[in-house]
C-alpha positions as CSV (number, residue, x, y, z in Angstrom):
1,X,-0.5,-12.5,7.5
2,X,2.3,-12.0,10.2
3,X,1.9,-13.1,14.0
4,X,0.3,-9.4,15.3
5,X,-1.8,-9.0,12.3
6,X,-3.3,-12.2,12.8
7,X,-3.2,-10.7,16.7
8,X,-5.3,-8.0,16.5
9,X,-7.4,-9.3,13.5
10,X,-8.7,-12.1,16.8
11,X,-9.2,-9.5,18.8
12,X,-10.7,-7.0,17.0
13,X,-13.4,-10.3,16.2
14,X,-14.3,-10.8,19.5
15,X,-14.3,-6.5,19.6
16,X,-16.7,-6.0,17.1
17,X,-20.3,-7.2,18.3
18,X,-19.6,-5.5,22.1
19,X,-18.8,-8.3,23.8
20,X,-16.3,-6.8,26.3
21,X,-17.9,-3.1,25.6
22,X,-16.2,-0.4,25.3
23,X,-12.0,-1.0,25.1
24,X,-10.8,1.1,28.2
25,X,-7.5,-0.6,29.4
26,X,-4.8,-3.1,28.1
27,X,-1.7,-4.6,29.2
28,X,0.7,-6.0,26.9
29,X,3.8,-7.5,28.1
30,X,6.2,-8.9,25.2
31,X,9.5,-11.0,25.2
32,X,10.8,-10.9,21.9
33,X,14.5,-11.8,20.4
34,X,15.0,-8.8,18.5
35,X,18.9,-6.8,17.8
36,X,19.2,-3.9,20.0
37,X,19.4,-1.4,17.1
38,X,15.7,-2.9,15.9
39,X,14.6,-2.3,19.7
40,X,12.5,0.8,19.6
41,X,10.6,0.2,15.9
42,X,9.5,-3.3,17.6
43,X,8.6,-1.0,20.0
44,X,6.9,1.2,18.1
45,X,5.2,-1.6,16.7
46,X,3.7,-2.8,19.6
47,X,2.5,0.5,20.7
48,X,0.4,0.9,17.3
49,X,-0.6,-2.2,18.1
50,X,-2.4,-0.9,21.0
51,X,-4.0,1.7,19.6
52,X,-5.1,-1.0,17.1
53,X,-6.7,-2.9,19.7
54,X,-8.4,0.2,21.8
55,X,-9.7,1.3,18.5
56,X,-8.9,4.8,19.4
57,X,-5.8,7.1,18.7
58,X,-2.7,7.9,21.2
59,X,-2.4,11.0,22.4
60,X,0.3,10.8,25.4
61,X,3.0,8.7,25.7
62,X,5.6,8.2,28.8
63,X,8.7,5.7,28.2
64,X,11.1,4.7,30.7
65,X,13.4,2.1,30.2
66,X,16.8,1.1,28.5
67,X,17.0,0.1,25.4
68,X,20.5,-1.4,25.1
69,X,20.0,-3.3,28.5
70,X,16.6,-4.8,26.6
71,X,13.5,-3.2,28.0
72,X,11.4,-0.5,27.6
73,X,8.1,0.2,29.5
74,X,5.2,3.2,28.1
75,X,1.8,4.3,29.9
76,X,-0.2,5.4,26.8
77,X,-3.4,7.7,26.7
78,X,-5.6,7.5,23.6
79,X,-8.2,9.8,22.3
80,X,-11.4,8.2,23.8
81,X,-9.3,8.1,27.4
82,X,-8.2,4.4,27.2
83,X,-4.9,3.9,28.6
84,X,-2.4,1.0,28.3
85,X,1.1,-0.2,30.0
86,X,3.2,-1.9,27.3
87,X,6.2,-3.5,28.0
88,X,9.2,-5.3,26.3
89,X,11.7,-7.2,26.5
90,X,14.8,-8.5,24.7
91,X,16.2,-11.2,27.2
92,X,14.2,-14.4,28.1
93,X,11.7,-17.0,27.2
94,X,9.7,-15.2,23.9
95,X,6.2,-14.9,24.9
96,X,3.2,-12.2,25.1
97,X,0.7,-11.6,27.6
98,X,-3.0,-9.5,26.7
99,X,-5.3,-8.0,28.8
100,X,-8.0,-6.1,27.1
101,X,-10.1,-4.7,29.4
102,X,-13.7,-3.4,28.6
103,X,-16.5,-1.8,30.6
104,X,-18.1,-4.8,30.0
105,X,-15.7,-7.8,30.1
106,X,-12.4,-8.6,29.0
107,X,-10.0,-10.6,26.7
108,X,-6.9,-12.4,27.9
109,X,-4.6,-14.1,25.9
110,X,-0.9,-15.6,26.9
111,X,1.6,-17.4,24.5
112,X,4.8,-18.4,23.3
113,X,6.0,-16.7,20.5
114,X,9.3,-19.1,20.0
115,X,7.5,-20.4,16.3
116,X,5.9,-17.1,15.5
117,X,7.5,-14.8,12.9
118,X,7.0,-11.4,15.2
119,X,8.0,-8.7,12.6
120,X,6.0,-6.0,12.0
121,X,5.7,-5.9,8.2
122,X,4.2,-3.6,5.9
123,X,5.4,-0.3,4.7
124,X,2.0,1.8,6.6
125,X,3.1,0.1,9.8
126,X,6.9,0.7,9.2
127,X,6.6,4.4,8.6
128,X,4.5,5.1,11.6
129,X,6.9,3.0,13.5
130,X,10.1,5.9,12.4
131,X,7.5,8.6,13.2
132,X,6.8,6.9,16.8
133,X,10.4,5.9,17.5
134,X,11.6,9.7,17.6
135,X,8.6,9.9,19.9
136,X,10.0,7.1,22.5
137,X,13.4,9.0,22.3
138,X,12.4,12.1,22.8
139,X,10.2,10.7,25.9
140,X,12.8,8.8,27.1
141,X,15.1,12.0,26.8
142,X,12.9,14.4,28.1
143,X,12.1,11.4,31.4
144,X,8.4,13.6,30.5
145,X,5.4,12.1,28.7
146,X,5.0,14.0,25.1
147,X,1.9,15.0,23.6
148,X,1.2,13.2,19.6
149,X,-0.7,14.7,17.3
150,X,-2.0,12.8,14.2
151,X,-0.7,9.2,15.4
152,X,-3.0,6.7,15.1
């Protein structure tokens, strides 16, 4: 099990009997050493990531950002009107920061990833990352939010 399944298999734990309620905002802010032409599938990754961790599917997407300079922000809204910022980075110490916030508490969690293996893996997870990375690009392009259909 790789770093962000092990991620969102803790979170979706402390999810499952209500203790935080119902998912309705989260923040997550990653540093990551990755090559600049991997940029936008790790990405990608970390935006299906979020929908993991709502438990609901996106629906909008804005990106701003520059992906050869190293970052990339996105305000996602999901199906049951969560929303999330997620944000990366290429250049500094490798770390993530989690807010989860639910209409009933919250989860938190901030770490180093400098001894975590922080590739997103398996072939369901890589082919929704090419499907999402002509999304980014196209948001990007467009400086618009696009609408998805069918992206969970």
């Amino acid at each position: 099990m790789n770093y962000w399944q092990s991620l969102h298999s803790t979170i979706a734990t402390a999810i499952e009997p209500g203790r935080i309620g119902q998912p309705v905002f989260l923040r997550l802010t990653a540093v990551m050493e990755c090559p600049a032409e991997g940029f936008n599938s790790q990405f990608a990754g970390l935006i299906l990531l979020s929908s993991k961790c709502l438990g609901t599917k996106l629906v909008e997407l804005f990106v701003s950002g520059d992906p050869s300079a190293g970052h990339l922000s996105a305000v996602a809204e999901f199906e049951s009107s969560a929303t999330a910022i997620i944000t990366l980075a290429r250049h500094g110490q490798p770390r993530i920061d989690l807010s989860l916030y639910g209409n009933q508490g919250s989860i938190i969690h901030s770490e180093s990833l400098e001894f975590h293996d922080c590739a997103f893996g398996s072939e369901e997870e890589i082919q929704d990352c090419d499907e999402l990375v002509a999304r980014i690009a196209e948001s990007m392009n467009e400086n618009a939010p696009v609408r998805l259909e069918g992206t969970s």
